[in-house]
N, C-alpha and C positions, 0 to 999 in steps of 0.2 A: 471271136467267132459269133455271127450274129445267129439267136437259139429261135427255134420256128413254133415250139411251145409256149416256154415258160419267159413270163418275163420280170420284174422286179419281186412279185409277190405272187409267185403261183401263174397258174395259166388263167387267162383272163379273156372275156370277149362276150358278147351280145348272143342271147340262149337261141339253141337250135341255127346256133351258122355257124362255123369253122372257126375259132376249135372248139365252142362249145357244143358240144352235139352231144348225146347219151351215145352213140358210138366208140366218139374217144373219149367217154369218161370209163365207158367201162375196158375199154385197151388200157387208160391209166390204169386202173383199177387192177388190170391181169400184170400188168408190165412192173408197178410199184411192191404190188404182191410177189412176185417174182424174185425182183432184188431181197425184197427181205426175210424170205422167208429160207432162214438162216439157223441149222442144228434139228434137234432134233422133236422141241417142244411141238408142241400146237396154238400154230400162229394165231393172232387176232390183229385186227384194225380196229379203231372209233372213228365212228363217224358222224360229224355234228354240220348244221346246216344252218341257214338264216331263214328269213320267215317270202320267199322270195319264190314266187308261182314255179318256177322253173326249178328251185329245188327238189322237188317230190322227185320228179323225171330221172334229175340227174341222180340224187339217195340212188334210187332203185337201180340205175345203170351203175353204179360204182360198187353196190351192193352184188352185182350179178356179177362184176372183174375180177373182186376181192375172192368172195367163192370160188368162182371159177377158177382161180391159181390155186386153192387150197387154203385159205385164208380164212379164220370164223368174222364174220362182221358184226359187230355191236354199235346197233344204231341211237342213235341220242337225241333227235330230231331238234328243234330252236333250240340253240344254246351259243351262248359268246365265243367268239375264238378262242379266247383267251381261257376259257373252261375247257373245250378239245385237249390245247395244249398240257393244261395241269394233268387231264384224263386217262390221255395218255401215259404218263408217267403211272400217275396213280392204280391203273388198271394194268401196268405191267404190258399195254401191250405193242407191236411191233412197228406200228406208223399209228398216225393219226391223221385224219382228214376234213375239213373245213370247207363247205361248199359257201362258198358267198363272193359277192364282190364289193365287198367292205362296205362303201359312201359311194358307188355308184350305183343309178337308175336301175328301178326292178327289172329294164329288157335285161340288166347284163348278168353275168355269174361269174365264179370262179372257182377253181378248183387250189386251196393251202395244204401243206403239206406238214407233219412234224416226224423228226426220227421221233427213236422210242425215246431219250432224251427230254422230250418235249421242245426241241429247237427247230425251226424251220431247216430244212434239207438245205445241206450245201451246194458250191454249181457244181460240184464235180458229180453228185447222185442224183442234179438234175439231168446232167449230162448224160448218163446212163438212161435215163429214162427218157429222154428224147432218141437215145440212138436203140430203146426196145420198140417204141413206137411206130417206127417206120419197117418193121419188121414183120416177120410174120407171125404170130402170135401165140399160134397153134400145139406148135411142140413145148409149151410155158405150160400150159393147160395141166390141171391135177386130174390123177386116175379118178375114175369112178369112189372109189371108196375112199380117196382124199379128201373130195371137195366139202369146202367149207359149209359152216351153220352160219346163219342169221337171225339176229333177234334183238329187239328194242330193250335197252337197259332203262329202269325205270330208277328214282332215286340221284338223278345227277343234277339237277336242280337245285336239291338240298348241298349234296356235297360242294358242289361251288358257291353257294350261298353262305355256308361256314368255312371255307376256304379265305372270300373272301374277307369275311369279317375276321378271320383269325390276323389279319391282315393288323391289328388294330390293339394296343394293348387292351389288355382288361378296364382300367379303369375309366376309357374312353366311352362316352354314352354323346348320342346326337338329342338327348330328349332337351326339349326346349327349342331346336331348329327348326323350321318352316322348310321345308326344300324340296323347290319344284324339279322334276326328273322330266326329260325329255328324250324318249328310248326309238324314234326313231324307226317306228313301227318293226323294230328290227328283233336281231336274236336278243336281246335282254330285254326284251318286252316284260316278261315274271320276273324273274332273280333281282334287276338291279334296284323295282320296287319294295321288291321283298325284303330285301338285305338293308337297305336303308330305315323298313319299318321296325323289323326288328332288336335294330342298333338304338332306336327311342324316338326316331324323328319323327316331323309333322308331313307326311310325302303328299305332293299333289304332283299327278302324271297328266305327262303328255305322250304323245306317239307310243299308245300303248295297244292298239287296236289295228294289228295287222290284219289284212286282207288275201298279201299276194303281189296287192300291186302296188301298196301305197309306202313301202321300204321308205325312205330317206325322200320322201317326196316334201316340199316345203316343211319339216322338220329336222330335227336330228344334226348332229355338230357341224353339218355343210348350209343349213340355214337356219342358223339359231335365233333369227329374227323370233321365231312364234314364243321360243322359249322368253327372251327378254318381255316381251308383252305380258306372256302369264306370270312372270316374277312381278308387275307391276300391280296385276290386277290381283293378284291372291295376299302381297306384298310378302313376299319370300322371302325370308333372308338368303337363298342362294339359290342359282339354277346348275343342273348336270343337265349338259348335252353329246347323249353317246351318238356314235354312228350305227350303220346297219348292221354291223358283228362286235360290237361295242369292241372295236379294240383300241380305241381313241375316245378324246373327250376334249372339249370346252368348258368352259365356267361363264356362268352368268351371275357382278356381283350384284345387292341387292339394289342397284340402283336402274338397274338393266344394262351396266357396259359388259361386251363381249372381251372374257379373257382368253388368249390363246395359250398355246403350250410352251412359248418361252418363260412369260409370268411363272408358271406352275412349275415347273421346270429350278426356277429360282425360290419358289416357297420352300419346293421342298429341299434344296439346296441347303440352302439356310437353315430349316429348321435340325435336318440330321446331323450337319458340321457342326452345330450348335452341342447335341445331344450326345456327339463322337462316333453319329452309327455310318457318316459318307465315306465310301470306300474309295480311295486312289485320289483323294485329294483334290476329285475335281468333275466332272459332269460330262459325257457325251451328246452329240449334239452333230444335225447336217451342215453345211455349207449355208442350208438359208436361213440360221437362224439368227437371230439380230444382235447384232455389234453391240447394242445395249445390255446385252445380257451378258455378255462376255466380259464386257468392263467392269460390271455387277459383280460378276465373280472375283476377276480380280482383287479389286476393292476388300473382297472377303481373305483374300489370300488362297482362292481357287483358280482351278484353272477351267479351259472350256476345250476339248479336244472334238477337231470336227470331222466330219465322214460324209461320203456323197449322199444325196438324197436316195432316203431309203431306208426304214425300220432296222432291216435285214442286218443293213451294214453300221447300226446303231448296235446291235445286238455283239456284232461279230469285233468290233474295237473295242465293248464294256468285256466280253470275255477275254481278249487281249491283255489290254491295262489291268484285270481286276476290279473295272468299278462298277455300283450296283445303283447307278443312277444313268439315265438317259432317255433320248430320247425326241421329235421333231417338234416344230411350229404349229404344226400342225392337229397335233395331239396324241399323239403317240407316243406316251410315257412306258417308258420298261423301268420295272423296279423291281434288278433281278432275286434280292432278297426273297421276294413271293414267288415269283413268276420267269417265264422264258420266252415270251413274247409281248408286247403293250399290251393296259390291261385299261380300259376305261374306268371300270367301278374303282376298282380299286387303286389309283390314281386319283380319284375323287372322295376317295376315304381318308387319304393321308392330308386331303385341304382340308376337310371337312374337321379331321383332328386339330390343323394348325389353328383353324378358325375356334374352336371349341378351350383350346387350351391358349391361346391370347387374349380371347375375350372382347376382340374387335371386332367391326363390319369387315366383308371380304373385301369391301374398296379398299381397305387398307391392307389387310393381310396380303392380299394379292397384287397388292400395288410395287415392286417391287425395285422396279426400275423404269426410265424415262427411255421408252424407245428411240433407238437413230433413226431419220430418217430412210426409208426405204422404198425405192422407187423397181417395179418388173416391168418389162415388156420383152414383146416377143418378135420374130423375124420369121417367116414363114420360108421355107429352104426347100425348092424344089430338086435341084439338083448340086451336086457337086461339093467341095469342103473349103466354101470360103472362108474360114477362122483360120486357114493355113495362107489366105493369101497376104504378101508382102503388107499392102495398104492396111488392112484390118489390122495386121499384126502390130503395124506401128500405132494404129490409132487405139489400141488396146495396151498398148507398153505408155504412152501420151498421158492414158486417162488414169490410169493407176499413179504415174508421176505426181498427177496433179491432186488425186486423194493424195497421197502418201500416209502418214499418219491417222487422217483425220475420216477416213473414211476406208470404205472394201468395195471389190467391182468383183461379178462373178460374171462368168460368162460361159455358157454351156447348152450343148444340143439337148432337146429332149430327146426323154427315153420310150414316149409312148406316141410322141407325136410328131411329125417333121419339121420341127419349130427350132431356132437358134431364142432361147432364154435371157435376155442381158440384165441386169440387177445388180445396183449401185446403190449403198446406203453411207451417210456421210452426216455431219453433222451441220451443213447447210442444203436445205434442201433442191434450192433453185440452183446452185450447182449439181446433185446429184442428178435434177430432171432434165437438168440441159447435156449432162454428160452420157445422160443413157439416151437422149433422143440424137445427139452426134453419133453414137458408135451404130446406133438405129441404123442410123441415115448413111452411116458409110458401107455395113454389110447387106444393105438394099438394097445399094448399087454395083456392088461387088457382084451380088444375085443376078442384079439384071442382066450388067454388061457378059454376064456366063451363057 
């Protein structure tokens, strides 16, 4: 059933138009309060934000829902997702809330959600909260002498600061590193400098200097070009590039090549199998992540167990299997060991130890595997479900035949945009680009003739 709210990662959309609006954040706010306010304590929420013009707005509307069910709010203002989530657990209380839209543009927002668990909400209690929302909201509402308190908790800063670092054994120190950070004018703009300075490093920042409007604007892990440059110019031994809610990350090594999250993925692979601490014998992982890495593991006697695109569903196979490694290409490390959702800093702590206790440059540590070829494109679908028609079908059963072995062919609608996805990685490449530009060329026509 297609959901009118929520979609892979919370409700999502461009501030002040539908569904962002302080309207429906504060109905989330009455509706989410609602569901969980459950026995007989005295409810709380946390609520942490990104450094992003539209957040104040939305704080205050979600602040006035949360109340308004009876709910006390404790406001946390900048602070990484990935800190919400421990906070909540840590603070005992009933949800926790996330305004940000992670690596998109400051126009847009979004609203993440965690049980008291610290785990993002499953679809069934998103479900529930889609079917409060079209409701009427009124008889939700707490008596006069219910309604909840609000007030800014001071001190979480620190606490995820030593959270993360506890991340780390004792006798791990960064002193002697050089390490350029690029925070992506986002929520780890303080903490992820902090935490690196006082593990011993040499920190030189970038996007640390939010505004409002300047989130993930030419910095931060979706364009780490700026980061590679300052690794050159400061000569860093390493670059960290977070996102706008730091809950992903990149590596830049010191040469300025851009590592993504399959490498890292493998570093730490290796180094815990190594140590005996990887649980279930093998690594989670989406659909796009590269055939190379999977060999990688092999090779190790791992396995790579994969899930559709999407953190969520990273999250929800490691709790499955029992294992406490996963996570996308993209950079979205879960290492549920710490944590209950991707964590950028501290995903960047556990390289940052490999690099320290090998005693190598990260072009090597992080060099871990030779990628397969990988080629995407996309199919613009205006109407109709050409992946169900005859022709395509064959010419999708053809092209896989013709990898067999030697290659993977994925092919899938998007989830955010009305695009058919096709991606083909193989270990000849001018076969996989001629393979993705035929299946191209035959669901384009299948479109048209519709």
């Amino acid at each position: 059933m297609k959901r009118k709210y929520f979609g892979t990662d919370g409700i999502r959309g461009q501030s002040n138009l539908f569904p962002m609006t302080p309207d429906l954040a504060m109905r989330v706010g009455i509706a989410v309060g609602t569901i969980f306010r459950r026995g007989a304590h005295r409810h709380r929420v946390v609520i942490g934000k990104d450094t992003r013009l539209s957040g104040y707005m939305l704080e205050n509307a979600m602040v006035a829902g949360f109340t308004a069910a009876g709910v006390d709010a404790f406001v946390l203002g900048p602070i990484p997702t990935p800190a919400v989530a421990m906070l909540t657990r840590s603070l005992r209380a009933d949800i926790g809330v996330m305004i940000s839209a992670s690596h998109n543009p400051f126009e847009d927002n979004g609203i993440k959600l965690f049980g008291p668990d610290g785990y993002k909400l499953s679809d069934d209690i998103e479900a529930q909260i889609e079917d409060l929302l079209d409701q009427d909201l009124s008889g939700q509402l707490a008596k006069s002498n219910d309604i909840g308190r609000a007030k800014r908790i001071d001190g979480v800063h620190d606490r995820y600061i030593e959270h993360a670092k506890r991340t780390l054994t004792r006798d791990v120190t960064l002193k002697g590193l050089r390490v350029a950070i690029d925070c992506a004018n986002g929520a780890a703009y303080k903490v992820a400098p902090a935490a690196l300075w006082e593990l011993g490093a040499d920190v030189v920042t970038l996007g640390t200097e939010p505004n409002g409007q300047n989130i993930n604007l030419d910095c931060g892990s979706t364009h780490p070009e700026a980061l590679s440059h300052k690794v050159h110019e400061v000569r860093a031994d390493i670059g960290i590039a977070l996102d706008g809610d730091a809950d992903r990350v990149l590596i830049v090594d010191e040469r300025g090549k851009i590592i993504d999250g399959d490498q890292l993925m493998a570093v730490i692979a290796d180094s815990w199998a190594a140590d005996g601490l990887l649980s279930g014998n093998g690594i989670v992982a989406t659909v796009m992540s590269n055939l190379g890495l999977e060999r990688h593991l092999q090779s190790k006697g791992l396995e790579l167990h994969r899930t559709k695109v999407g953190d969520r569903y990273v999250v929800e196979r490691m709790r499955e299997g029992g294992f406490n490694l996963g996570g996308e290409q993209s950079g979205h490390i879960v290492l549920s060991d710490f944590g209950t959702t991707g964590d950028g800093l501290v995903a960047a702590l556990q390289i940052l130890a490999c690099v320290k206790r090998q005693g190598k440059p990260v072009s090597e540590v992080c060099n871990r595997f030779e990628p397969v070829p990988q080629v995407l494109k996309n199919v613009r679908m205006s109407a109709g479900k050409p992946l169900e028609e005859p022709m395509v079908r064959q010419a999708i059963a053809d092209a896989e035949a013709e990898l067999a072995r030697n290659g993977r062919l994925l092919i899938r609608p998007s989830g955010t945009e009305p695009l058919i996805r096709v991606m083909a990685e193989g270990d000849d490449r001018a076969q996989v680009e001629r393979i993705v530009d035929e299946l191209i060329g035959v669901i384009g026509n299948v479109r048209t003739a519709a």
